[in-house]
Legacy VTK file of the C-alpha trace (Angstrom):
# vtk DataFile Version 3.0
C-alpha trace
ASCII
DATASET POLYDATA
POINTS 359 float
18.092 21.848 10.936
14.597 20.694 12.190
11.742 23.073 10.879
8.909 23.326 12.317
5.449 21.256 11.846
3.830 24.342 10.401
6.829 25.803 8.559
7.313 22.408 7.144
4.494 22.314 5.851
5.114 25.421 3.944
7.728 24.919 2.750
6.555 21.205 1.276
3.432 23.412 0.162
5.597 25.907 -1.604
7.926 23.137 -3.095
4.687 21.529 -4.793
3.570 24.410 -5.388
6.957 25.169 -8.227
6.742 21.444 -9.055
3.015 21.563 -9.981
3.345 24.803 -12.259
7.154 23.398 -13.768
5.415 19.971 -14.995
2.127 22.123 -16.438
4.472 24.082 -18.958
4.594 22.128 -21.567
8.642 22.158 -23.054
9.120 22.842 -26.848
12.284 21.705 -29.090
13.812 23.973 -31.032
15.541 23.440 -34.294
19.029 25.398 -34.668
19.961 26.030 -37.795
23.467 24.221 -36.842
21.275 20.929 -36.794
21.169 20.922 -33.161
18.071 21.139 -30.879
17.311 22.232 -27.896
14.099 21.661 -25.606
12.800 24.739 -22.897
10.133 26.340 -21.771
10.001 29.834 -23.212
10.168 31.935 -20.120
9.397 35.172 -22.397
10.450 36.881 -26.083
10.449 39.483 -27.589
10.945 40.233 -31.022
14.237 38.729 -31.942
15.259 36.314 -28.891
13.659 33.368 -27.058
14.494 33.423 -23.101
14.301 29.380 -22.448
13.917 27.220 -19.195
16.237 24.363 -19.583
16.558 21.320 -18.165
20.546 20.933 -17.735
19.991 17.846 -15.312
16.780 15.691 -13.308
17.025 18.838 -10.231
19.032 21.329 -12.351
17.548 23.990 -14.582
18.930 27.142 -16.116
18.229 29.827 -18.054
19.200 30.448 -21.923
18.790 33.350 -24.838
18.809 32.326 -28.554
18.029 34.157 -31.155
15.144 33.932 -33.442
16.915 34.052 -36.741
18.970 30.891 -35.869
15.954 29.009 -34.901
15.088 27.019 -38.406
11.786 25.832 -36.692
9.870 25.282 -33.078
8.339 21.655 -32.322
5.540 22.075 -29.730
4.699 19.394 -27.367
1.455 18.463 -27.324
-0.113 19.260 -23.894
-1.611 16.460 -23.339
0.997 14.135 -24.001
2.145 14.696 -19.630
-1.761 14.278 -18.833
-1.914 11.404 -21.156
1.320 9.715 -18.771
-0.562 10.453 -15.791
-3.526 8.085 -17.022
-0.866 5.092 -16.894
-1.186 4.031 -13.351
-5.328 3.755 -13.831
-5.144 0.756 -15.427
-5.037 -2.187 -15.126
-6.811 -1.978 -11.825
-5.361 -3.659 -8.411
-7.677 -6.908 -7.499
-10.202 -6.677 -5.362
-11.174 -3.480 -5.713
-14.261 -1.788 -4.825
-17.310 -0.455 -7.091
-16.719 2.805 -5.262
-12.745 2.801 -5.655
-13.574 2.962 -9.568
-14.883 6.199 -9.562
-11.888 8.529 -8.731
-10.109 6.654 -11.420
-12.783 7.122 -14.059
-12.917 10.470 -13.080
-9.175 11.540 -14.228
-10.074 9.655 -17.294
-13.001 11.955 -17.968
-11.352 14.985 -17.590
-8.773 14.231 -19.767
-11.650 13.168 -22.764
-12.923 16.688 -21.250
-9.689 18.871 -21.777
-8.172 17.503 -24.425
-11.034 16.983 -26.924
-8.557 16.733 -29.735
-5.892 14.833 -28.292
-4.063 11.835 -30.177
-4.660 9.372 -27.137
-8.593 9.660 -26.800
-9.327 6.864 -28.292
-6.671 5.217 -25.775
-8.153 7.183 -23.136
-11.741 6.202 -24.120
-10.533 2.126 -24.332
-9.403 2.850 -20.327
-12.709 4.789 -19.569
-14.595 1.921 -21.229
-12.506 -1.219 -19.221
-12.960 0.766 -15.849
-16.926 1.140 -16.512
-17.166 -2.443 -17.311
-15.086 -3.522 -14.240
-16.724 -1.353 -11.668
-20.320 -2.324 -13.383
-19.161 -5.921 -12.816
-17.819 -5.066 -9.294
-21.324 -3.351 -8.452
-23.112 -6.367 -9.467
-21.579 -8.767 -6.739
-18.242 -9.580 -9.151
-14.636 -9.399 -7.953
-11.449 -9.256 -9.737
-8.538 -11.579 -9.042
-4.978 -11.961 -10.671
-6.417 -9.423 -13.448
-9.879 -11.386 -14.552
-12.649 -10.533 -13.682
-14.677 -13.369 -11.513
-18.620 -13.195 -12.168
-21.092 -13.233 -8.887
-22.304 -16.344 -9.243
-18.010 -17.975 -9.402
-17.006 -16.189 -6.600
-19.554 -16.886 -4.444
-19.475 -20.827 -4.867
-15.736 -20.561 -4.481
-15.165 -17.500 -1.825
-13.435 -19.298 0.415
-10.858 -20.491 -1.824
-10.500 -17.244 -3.987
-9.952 -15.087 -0.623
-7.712 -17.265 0.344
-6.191 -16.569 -3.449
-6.188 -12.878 -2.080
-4.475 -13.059 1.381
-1.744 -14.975 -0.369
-1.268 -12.235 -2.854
-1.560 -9.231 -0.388
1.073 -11.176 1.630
3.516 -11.472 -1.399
2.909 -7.397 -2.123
3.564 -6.545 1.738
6.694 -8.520 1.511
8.045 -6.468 -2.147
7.266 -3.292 -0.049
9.027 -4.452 2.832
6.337 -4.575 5.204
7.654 -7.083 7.239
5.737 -7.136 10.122
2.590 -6.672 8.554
3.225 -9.900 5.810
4.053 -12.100 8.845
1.059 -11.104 10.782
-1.201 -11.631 7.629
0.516 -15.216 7.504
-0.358 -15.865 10.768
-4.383 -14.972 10.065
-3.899 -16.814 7.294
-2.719 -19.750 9.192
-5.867 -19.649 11.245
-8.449 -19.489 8.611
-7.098 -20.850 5.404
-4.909 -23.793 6.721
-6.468 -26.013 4.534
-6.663 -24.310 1.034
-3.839 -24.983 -1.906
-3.432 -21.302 -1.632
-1.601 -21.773 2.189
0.280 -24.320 1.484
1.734 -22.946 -1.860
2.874 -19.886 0.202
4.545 -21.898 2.620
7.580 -22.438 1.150
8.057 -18.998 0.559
7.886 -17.699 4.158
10.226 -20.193 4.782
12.311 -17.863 2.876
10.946 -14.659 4.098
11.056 -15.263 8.311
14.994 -16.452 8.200
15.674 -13.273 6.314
13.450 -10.836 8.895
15.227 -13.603 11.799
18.542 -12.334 10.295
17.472 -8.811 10.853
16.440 -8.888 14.124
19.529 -11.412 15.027
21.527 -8.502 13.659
19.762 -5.990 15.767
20.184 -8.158 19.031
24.098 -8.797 18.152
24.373 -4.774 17.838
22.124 -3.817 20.848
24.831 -3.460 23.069
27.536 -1.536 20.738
24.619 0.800 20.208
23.592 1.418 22.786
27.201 2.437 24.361
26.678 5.102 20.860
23.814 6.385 21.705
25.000 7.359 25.827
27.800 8.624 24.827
26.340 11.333 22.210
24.234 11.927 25.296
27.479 12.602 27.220
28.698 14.804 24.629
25.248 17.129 24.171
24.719 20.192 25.935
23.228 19.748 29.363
20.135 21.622 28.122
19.685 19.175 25.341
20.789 16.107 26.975
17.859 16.570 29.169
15.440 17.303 26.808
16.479 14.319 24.795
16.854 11.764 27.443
13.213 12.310 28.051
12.396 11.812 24.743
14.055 8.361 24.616
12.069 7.566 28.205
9.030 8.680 27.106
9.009 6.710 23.835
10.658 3.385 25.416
8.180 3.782 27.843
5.429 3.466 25.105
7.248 0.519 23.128
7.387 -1.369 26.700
3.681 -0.436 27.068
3.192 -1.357 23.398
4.973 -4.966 23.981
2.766 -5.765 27.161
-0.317 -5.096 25.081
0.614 -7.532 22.410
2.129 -10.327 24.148
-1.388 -9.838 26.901
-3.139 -10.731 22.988
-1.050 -13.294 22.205
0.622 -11.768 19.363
3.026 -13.311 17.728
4.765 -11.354 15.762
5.073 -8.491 18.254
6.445 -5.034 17.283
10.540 -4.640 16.737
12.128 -1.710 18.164
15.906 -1.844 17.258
16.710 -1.039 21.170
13.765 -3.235 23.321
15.776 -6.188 23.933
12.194 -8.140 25.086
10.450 -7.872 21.440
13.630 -8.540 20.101
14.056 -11.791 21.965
10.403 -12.608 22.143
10.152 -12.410 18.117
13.653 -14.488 17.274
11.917 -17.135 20.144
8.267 -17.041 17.302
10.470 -16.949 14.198
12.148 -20.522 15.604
9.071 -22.200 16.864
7.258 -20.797 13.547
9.824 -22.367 11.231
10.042 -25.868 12.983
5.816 -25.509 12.581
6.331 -24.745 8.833
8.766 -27.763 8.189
6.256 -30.583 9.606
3.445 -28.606 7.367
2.502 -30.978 4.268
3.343 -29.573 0.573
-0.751 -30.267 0.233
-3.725 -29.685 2.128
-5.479 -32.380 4.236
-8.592 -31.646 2.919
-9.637 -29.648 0.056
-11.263 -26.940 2.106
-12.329 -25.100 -1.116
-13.189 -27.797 -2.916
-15.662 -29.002 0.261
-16.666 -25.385 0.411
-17.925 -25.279 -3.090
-19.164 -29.008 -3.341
-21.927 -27.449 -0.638
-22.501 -24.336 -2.294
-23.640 -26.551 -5.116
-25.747 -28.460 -3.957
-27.450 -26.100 -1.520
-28.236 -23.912 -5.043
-29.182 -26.968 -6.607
-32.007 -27.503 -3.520
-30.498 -31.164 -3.112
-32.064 -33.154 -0.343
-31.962 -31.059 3.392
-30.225 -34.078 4.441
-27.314 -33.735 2.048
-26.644 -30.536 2.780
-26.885 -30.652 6.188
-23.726 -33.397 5.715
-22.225 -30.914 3.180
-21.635 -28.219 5.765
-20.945 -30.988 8.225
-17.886 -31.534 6.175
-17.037 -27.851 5.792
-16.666 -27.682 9.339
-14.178 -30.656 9.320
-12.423 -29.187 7.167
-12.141 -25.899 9.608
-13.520 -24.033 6.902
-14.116 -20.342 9.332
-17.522 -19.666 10.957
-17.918 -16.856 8.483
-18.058 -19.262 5.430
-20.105 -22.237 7.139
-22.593 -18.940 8.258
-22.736 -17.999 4.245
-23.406 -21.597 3.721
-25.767 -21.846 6.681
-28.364 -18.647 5.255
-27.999 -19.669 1.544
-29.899 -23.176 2.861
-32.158 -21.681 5.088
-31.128 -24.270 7.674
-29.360 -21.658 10.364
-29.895 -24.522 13.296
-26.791 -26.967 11.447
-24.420 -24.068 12.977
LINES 1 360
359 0 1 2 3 4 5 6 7 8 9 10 11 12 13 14 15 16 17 18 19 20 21 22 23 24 25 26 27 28 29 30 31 32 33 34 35 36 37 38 39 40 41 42 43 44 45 46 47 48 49 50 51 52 53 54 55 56 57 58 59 60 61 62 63 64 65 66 67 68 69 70 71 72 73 74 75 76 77 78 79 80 81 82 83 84 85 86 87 88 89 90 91 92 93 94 95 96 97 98 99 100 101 102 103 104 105 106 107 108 109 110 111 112 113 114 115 116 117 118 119 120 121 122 123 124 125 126 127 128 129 130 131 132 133 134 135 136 137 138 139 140 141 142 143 144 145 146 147 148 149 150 151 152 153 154 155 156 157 158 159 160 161 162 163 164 165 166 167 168 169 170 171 172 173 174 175 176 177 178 179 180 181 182 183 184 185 186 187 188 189 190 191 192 193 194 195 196 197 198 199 200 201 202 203 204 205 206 207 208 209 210 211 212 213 214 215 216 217 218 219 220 221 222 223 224 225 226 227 228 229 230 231 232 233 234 235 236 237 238 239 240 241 242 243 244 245 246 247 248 249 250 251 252 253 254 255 256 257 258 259 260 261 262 263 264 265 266 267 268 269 270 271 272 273 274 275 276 277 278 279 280 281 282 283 284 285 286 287 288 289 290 291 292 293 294 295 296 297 298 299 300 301 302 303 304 305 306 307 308 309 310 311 312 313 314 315 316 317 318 319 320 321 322 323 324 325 326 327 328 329 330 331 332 333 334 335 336 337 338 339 340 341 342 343 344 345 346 347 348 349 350 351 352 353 354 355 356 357 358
């Protein structure tokens, strides 16, 4: 049964709402005299029984009576043992975050110091508290983090272009763990364009050689099925009620209507790697025709850049801080443009020697 929008949203609300006040009460364990123990939440007592919340499996709870005299002894949890487990995704930080994204995260931190005063993991909680200000103090001041360290201003600056290229690469790997297909292989692409000639491309090539036969076997899959599927789908139609046949063969118009739309848009831009839908025979076709033609491209690529564009990159960073001869510089950035080192990077070269008219 569909609810709807609004009633779904209470009862998600609602649902939270119970989880949020279950995980605040803290559970104790109770001793039994037998040598057993048992762990609840004391729902209420009274002067010779315990009425206990227990946890009888992950989604199932019940409710239990024992009796005081055959409780030997009650072990409370500390409270801030759950807040303390909440802390653990803070740290360590993702890379490249920003001085700004630091602050919700030192926040939580600060509250927990704030509540829980006496805790036995402040002085954990301080060490995290005391990493994230140094980070985001670092970040503030024109640093970046990459594969955990922290790279000072100064580094990252005379070696952006290969570091962000270090970056792509690794937001491409995380897209393709989360199985964000479509959005790795469009990165890859980008990539392609701007970082062709950094160690960090060519050390990921090999691995989307991997990656596009596996989404090609997908979307092969897809095209093998389209027809079987699409026999399915009609004849559920066929079997509906006229009332919501109708209403649901509009629904299919009206959205292929918007992948079709969708698919004109993004071939018109050249793209690529065009959106999938499991029933638009074009995008299917069009993407197994780009997953081909981007494989054979991939085999002829070399295991090692041409050129060094990093290296060239921060050979003229060098000597533009080290005010070398205008001449030298001038061949410096000459060479980053061989190298197809991006506009963006020869223009950061460009206003750091004061000599815009080289671009």
């Amino acid at each position: 049964m569909l609810f709807p929008s609004t009633m779904r949203f209470q009862v998600l609300a609602a649902s939270l709402t119970w989880l949020t006040l279950t995980l605040a009460a803290p559970a104790d364990t109770f001793v039994l005299k037998d040598g057993s123990k048992l762990d609840g939440v004391i729902l209420h007592e009274d002067a010779t029984t315990y009425s206990l919340e227990v946890q009888i499996t992950q989604s199932i709870k019940d409710e239990r009576k024992i009796t005081k005299a055959d409780v030997v002894k009650v072990e409370r949890e500390d409270p801030s043992q759950a807040a303390f487990a909440a802390l653990c995704h803070v740290t360590p930080t993702p890379d490249a975050l920003r001085a700004a994204e630091y602050a919700p995260k030192m926040r939580l931190v600060e509250e927990f110091l704030r509540d829980y005063p006496t805790s036995s993991h402040v002085k954990a909680a301080e060490a995290i508290l005391a990493t994230l200000q140094s980070e985001a103090r670092a970040v503030g001041a024109g640093a970046i983090k990459i594969n955990r360290l922290i790279v000072a201003a100064a580094d990252y600056k005379a070696n952006q272009y290969e570091l962000d290229a270090v970056l792509r690469a690794a937001k491409i790997r995380q897209w393709v763990k989360e199985s964000m297909m479509l959005a790795a292989l469009r990165a890859f692409a980008e990539m392609d364009k701007d970082f062709r000639n950094t160690t960090a491309y060519t050390e990921l090539v090999p691995w989307m050689q991997q990656v596009i036969p596996a989404y090609l076997e997908e979307v092969s899959q897809s095209l093998a099925t389209l027809e079987t599927r699409t026999k399915e789908r009609n004849l559920g139609l066929e079997r509906m009620a006229p009332i919501d046949r109708r209403s649901t063969e509009t629904a299919i118009q009206q959205e292929n209507a918007a992948i079709e739309a969708q698919f004109k848009r993004e071939t018109a831009a050249q793209t690529g790697w065009v959106t999938v839908d499991p029933f638009f025979k074009p995008a299917l076709d069009a993407t197994l025709a780009f997953a081909k033609q981007e494989l054979a491209r991939l085999a002829a690529t070399k295991s090692a850049p041409q050129v060094d564009g990093g290296k060239i990159f921060r050979e003229a960073w060098i000597l533009i801080q080290g005010h070398s001869e205008p001449a030298k510089v001038i061949q410096a950035i000459t060479a980053a443009k061989a190298a197809l080192v991006p506009p963006r990077y020869l223009t950061l070269l460009e206003i750091a020697s004061g000599n815009l008219a080289t671009h």
